[in-house]
N, C-alpha and C positions, 0 to 999 in steps of 0.2 A: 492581427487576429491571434486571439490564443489560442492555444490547442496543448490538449494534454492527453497523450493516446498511450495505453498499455497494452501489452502483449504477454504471452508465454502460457497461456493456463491451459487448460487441458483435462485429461483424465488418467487421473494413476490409481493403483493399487494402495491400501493401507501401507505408512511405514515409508512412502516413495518421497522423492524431489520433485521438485518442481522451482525454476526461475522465472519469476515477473520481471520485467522490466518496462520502464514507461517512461517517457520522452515528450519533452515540455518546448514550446515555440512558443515565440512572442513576448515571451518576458526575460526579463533577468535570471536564470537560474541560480548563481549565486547568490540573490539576497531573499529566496525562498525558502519557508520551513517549507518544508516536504513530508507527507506520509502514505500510509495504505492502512484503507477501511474495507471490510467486506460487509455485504449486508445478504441476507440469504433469504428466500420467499417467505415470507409473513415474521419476519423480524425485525428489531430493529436494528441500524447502522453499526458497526462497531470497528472500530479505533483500534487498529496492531501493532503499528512499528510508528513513528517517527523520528527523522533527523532534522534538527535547526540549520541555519544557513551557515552556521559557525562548524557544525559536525559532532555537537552532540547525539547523543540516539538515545531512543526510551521505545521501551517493549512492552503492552499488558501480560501481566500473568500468564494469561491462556495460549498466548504463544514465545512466552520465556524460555529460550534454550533450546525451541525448533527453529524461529523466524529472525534471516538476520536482515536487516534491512544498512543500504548502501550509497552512496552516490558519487558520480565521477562528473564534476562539472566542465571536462573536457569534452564531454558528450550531450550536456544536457539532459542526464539521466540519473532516474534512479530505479534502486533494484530493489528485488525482496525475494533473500535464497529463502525457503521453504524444507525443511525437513522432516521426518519421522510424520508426517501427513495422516489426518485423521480419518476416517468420514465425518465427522461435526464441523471440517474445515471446506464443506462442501458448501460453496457461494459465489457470490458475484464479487470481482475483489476490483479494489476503485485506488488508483492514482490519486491525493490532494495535494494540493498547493495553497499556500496559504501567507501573506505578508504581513500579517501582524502579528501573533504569538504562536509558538511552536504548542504548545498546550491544544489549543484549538482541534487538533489536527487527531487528538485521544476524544474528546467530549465529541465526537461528530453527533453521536445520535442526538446532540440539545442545540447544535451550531454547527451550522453547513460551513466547511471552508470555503474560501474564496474561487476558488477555480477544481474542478475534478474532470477525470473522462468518465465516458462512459462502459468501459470495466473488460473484463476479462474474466471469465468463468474458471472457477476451478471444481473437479468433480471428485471426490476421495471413495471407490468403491470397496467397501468391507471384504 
């Protein structure tokens, strides 16, 4: 059975940290592209960080130079440090996985990756 369950969000203050972390069973973690999408009430999905199963990484724009995203396949996990925290970064943030192209994993709002959990809140209060 797969499961992909994330953790760490919360509620900070502008400008704060925050680490997600999210932990994958039942599959191969090494030959997973991996990423994190957040989607926030009446928006669409949107696409943050990914890393390929080789260890590339790619960032959007909007979170270039705050959000580092990470993975230790001695754990089956992957992370996403969080910095200088906005309130616009107030959302539901989602764990993907996905086995066919690391790309995938930025376009969410047009193509559901293959496997996600069910998310982790983060709250960024002004």
């Amino acid at each position: 059975q797969v499961q992909v369950v994330e953790s760490g969000g919360g509620s900070v203050q502008a400008g704060g940290s925050l680490r997600l972390s999210c932990t994958v069973s039942g599959l191969t973690f090494n030959a997973l592209n991996m990423g994190w999408f957040r989607q926030a009430p009446g928006k669409e999905r949107e696409g943050l960080s990914c890393v390929s199963w080789s260890g590339n990484t790619y960032n959007l724009a909007s979170v270039k130079g705050r959000f580092t995203i990470s993975r230790d396949s001695t754990k089956n996990t992957l992370y996403l440090d969080m910095n200088s925290l906005k309130p616009e970064d107030t959302a539901m943030y989602h764990c993907a996985a996905d086995r066919r192209a690391v790309y995938i994993l930025v376009v969410v709002a047009a193509v559901l990756p293959q496997y996600w959990g069910q998310g982790t809140q983060v709250t960024v209060s002004s």
